[in-house]
OpenMM code with the backbone's topology and positions (N, CA, C; nanometers):
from openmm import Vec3, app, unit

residues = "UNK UNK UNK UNK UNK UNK UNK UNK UNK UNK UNK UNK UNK UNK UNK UNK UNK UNK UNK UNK UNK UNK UNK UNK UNK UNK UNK UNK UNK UNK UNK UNK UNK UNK UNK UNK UNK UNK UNK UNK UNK UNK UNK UNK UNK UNK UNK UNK UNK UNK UNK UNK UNK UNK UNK UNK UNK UNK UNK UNK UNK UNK UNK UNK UNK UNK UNK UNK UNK UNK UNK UNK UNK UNK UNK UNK UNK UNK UNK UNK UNK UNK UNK UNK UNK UNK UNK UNK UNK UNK UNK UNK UNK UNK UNK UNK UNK UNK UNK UNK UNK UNK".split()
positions = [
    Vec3(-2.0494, 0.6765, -0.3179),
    Vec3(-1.9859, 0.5965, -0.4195),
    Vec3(-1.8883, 0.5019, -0.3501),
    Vec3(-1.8860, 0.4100, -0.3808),
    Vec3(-1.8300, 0.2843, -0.3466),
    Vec3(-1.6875, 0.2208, -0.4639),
    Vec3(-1.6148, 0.2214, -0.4164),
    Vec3(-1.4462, 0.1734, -0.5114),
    Vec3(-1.4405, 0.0424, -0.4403),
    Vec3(-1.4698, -0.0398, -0.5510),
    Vec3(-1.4154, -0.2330, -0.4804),
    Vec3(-1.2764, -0.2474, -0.5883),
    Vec3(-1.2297, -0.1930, -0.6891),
    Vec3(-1.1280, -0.2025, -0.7898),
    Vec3(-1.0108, -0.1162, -0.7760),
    Vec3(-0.8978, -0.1631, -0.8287),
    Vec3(-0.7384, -0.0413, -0.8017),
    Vec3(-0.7615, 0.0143, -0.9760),
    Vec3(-0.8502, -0.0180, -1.0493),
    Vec3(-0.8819, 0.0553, -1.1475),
    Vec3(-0.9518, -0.0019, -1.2269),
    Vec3(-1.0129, 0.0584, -1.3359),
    Vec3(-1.1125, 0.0367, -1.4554),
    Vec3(-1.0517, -0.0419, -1.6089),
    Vec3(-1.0689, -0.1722, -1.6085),
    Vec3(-0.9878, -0.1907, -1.7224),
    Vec3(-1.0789, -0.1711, -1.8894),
    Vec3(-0.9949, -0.1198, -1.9371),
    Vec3(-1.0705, -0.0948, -2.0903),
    Vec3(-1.0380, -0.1429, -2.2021),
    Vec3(-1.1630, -0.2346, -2.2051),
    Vec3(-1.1813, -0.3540, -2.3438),
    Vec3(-1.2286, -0.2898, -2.4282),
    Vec3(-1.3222, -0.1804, -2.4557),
    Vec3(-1.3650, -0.1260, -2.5065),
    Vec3(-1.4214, 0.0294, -2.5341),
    Vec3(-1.5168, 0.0791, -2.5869),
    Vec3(-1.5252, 0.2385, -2.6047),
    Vec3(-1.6222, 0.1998, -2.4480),
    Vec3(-1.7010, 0.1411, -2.4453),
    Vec3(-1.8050, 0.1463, -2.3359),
    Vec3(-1.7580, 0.1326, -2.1828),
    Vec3(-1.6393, 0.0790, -2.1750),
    Vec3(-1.5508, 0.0654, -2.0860),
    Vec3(-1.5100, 0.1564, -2.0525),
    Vec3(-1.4045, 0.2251, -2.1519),
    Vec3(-1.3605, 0.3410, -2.1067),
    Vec3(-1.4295, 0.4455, -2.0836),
    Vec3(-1.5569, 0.4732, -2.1740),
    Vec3(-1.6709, 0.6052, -2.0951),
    Vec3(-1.7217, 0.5600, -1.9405),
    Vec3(-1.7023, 0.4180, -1.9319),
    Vec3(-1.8031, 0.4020, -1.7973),
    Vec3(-1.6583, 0.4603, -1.6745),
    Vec3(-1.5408, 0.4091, -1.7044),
    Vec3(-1.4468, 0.4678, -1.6134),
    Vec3(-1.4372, 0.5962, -1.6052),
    Vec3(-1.4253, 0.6870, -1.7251),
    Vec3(-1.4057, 0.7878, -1.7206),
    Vec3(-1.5732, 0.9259, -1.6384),
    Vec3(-1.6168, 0.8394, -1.6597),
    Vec3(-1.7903, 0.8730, -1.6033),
    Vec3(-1.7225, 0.8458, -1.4724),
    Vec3(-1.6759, 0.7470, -1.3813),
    Vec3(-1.6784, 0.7004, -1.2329),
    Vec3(-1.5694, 0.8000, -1.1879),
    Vec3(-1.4896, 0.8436, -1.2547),
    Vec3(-1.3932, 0.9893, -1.1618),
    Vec3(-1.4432, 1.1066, -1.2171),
    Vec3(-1.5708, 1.1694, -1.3072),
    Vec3(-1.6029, 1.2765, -1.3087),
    Vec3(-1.7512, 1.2533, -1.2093),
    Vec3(-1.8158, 1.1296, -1.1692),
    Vec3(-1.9016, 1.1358, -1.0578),
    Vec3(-1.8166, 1.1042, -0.9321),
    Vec3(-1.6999, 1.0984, -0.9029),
    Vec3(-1.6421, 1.1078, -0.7663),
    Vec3(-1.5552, 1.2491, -0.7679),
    Vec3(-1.5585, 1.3354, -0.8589),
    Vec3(-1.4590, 1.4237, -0.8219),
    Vec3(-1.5903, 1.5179, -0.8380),
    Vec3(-1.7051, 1.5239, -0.9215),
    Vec3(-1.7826, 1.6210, -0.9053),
    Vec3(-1.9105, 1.5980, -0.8045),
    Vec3(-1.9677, 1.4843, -0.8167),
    Vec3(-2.0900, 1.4883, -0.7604),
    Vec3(-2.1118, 1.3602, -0.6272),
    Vec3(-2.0082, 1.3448, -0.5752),
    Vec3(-2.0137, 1.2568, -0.4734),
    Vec3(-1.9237, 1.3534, -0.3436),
    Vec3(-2.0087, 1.3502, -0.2178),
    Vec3(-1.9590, 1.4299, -0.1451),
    Vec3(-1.8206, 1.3531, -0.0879),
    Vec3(-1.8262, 1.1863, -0.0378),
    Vec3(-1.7768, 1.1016, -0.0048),
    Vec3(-1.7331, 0.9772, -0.0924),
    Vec3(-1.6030, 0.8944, -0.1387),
    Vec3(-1.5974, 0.7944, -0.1479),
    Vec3(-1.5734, 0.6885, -0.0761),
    Vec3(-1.6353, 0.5765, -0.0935),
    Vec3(-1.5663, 0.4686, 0.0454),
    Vec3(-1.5136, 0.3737, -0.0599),
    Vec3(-1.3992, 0.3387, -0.0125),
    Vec3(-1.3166, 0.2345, -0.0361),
    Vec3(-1.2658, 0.1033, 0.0503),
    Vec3(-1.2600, 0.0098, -0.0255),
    Vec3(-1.2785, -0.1339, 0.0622),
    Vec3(-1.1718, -0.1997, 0.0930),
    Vec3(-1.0507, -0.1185, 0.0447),
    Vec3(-0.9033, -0.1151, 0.1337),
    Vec3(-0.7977, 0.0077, 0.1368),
    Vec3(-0.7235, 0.0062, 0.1743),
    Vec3(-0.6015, 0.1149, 0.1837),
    Vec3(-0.5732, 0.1464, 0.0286),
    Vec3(-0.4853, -0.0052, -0.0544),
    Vec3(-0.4518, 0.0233, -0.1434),
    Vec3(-0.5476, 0.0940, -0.2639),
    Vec3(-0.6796, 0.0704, -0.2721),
    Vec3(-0.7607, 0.1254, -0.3269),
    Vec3(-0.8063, 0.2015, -0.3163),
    Vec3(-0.8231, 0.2834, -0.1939),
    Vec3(-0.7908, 0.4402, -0.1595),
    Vec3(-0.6637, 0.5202, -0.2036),
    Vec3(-0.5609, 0.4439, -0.2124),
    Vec3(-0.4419, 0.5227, -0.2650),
    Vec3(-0.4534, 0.5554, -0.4113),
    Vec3(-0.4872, 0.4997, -0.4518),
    Vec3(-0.4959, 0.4658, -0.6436),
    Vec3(-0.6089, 0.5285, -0.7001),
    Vec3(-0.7083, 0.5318, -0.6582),
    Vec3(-0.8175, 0.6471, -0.6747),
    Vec3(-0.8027, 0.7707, -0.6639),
    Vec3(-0.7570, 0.8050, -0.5579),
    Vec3(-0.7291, 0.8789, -0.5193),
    Vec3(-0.6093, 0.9979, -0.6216),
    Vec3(-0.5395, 0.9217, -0.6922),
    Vec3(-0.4471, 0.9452, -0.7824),
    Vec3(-0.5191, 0.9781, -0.9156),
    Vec3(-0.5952, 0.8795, -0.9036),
    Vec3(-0.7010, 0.8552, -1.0983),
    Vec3(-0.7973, 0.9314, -1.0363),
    Vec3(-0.8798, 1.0000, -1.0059),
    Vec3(-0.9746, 1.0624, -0.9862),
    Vec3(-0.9279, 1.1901, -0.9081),
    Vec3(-0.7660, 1.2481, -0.8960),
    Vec3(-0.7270, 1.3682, -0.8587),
    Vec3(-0.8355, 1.3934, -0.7157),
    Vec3(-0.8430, 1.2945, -0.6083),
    Vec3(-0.8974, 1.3732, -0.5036),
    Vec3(-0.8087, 1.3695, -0.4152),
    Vec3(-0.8506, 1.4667, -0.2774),
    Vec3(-0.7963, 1.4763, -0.1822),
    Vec3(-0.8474, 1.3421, -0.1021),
    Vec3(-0.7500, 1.2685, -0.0257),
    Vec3(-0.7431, 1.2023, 0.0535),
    Vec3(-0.8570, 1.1739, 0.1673),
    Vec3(-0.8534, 1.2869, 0.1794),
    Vec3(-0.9542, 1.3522, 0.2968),
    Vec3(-1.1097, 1.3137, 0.2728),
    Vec3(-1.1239, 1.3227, 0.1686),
    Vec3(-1.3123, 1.2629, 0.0225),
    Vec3(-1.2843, 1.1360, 0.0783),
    Vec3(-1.1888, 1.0065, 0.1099),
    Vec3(-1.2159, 0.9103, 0.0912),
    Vec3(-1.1487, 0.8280, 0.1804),
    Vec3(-1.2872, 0.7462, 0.2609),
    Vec3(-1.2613, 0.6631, 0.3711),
    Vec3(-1.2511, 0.5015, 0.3173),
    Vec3(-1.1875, 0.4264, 0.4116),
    Vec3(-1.1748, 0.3072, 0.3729),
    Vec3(-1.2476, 0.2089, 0.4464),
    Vec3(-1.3350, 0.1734, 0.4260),
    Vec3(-1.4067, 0.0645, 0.4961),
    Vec3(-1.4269, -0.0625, 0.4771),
    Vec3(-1.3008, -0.1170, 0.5544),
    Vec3(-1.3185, -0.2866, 0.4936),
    Vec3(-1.4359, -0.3522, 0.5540),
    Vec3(-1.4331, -0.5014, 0.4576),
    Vec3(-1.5107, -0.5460, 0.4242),
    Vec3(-1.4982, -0.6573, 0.5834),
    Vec3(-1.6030, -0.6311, 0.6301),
    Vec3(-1.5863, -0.7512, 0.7365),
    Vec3(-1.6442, -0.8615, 0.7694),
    Vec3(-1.5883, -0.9812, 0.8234),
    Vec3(-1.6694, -1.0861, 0.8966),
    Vec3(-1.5956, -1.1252, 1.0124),
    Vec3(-1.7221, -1.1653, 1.1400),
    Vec3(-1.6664, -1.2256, 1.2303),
    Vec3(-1.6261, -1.3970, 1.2362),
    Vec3(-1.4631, -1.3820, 1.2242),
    Vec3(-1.4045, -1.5072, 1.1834),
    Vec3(-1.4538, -1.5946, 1.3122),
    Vec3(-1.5142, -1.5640, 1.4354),
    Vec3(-1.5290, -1.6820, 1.5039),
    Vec3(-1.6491, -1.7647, 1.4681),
    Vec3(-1.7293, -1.7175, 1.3732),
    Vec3(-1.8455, -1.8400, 1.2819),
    Vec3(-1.7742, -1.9006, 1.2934),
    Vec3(-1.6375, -1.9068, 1.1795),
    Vec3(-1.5213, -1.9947, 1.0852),
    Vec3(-1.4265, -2.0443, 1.1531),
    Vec3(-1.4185, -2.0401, 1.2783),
    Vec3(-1.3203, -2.1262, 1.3761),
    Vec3(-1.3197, -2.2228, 1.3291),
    Vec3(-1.2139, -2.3289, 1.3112),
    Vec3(-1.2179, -2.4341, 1.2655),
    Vec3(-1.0927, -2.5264, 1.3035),
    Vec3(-1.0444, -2.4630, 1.4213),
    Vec3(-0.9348, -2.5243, 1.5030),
    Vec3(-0.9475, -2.6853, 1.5285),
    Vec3(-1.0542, -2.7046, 1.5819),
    Vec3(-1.0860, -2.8107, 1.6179),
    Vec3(-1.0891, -2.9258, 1.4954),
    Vec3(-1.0880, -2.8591, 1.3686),
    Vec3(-1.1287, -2.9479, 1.2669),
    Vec3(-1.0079, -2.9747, 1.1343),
    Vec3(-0.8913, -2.8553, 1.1950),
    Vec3(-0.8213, -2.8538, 1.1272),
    Vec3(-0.6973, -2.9645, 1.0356),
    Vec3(-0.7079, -3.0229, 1.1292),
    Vec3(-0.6228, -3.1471, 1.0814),
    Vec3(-0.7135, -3.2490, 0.9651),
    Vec3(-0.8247, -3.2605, 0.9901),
    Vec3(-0.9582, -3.3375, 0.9432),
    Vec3(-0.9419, -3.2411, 0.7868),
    Vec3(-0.9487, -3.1150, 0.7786),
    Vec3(-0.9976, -3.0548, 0.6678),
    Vec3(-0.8598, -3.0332, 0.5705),
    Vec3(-0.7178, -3.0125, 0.6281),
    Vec3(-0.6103, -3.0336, 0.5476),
    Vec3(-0.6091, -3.1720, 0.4817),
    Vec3(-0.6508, -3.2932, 0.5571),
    Vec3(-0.6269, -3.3981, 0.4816),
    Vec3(-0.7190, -3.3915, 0.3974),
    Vec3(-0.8674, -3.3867, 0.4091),
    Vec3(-0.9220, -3.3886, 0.3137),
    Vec3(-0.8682, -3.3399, 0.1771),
    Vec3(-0.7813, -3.2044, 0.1540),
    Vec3(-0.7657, -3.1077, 0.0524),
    Vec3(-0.6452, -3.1419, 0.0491),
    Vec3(-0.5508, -3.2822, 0.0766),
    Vec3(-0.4573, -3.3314, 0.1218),
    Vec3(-0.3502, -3.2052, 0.0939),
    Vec3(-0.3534, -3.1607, 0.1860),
    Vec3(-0.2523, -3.0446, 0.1942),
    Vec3(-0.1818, -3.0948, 0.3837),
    Vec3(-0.0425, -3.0810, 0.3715),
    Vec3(0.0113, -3.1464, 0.4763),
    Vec3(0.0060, -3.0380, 0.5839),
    Vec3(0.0016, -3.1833, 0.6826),
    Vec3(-0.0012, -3.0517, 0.8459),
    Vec3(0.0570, -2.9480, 0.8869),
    Vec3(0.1850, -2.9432, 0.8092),
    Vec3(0.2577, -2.8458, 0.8702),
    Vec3(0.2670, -2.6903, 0.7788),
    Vec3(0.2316, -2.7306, 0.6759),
    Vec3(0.2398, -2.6947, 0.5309),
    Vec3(0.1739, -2.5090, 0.5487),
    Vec3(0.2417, -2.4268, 0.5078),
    Vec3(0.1853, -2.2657, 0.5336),
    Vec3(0.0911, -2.3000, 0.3795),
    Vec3(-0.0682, -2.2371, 0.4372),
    Vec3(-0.1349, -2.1882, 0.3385),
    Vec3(-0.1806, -2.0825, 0.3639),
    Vec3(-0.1703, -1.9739, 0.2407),
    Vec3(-0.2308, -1.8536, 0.1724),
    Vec3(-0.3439, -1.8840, 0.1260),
    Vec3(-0.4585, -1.8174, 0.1861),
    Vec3(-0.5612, -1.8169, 0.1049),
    Vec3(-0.6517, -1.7040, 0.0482),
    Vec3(-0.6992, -1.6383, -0.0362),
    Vec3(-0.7428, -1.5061, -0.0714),
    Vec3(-0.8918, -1.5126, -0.1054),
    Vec3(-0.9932, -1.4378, -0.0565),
    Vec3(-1.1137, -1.4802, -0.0893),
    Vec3(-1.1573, -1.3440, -0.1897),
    Vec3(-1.1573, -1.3374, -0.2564),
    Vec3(-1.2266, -1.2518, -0.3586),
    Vec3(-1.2606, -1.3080, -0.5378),
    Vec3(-1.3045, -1.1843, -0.5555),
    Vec3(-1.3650, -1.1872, -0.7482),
    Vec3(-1.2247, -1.1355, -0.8255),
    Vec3(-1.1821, -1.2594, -0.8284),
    Vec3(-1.0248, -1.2468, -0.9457),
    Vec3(-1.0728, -1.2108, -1.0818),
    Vec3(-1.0523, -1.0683, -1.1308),
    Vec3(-1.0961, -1.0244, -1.2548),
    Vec3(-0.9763, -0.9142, -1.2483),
    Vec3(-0.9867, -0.8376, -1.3813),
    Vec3(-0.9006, -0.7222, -1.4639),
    Vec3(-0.9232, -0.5558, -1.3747),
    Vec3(-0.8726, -0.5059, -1.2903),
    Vec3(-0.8895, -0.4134, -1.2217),
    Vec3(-0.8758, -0.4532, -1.1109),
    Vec3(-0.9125, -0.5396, -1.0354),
    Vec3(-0.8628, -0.5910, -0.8992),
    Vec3(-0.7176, -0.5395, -0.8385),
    Vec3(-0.6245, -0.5714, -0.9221),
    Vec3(-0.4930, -0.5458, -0.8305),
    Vec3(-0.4266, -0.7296, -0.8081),
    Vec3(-0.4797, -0.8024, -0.8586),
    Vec3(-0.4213, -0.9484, -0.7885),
    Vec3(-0.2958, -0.9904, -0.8687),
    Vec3(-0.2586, -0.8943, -0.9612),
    Vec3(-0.1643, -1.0006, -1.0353),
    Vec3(-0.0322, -0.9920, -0.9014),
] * unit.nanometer
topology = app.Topology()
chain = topology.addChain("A")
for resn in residues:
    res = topology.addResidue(resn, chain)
    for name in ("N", "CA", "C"):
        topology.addAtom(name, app.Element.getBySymbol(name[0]), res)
């Protein structure tokens, strides 16, 4: 079983059975959970009453030297006219209700 969410949000009855289904199949019938960061290992871990120990964290990876882009960097801030010196944050994921992004 696989955790990409810091929890299950519930819009509805079907919602909440499908969450409540995902910690009685990780606390009964999954030998292992993997989780796709720290914080989402912590929080499961809490909502689904397991031991720590059930659940590894395995982030999600890529090798950023495809995405080098040193060479191009000045070229691609102006484009998105964002200034040279200027600190940007950038977050790549599925911004939805359970994530954790607020």
């Amino acid at each position: 079983m696989t955790r990409h969410v810091m929890f299950e949000p519930f819009t509805n009855l079907k919602t909440r059975l499908r969450a409540q289904l995902v910690l009685i199949a990780a606390r009964y019938g999954a030998d292992r959970v993997i989780a796709v960061s720290e914080a989402v290992r912590q929080q499961f871990a809490r909502q689904a009453r397991l031991p720590l120990e059930r659940i590894e964290t395995v982030y999600n990876g890529i090798q950023l030297e495809k995405f080098a882009t040193r060479a191009r960097r000045a070229q691609i801030r102006a484009a998105l006219g964002w200034a040279q010196d200027a600190p940007i944050v950038i977050m790549v994921a599925v911004l939805r209700g359970g994530k954790g992004h607020e």
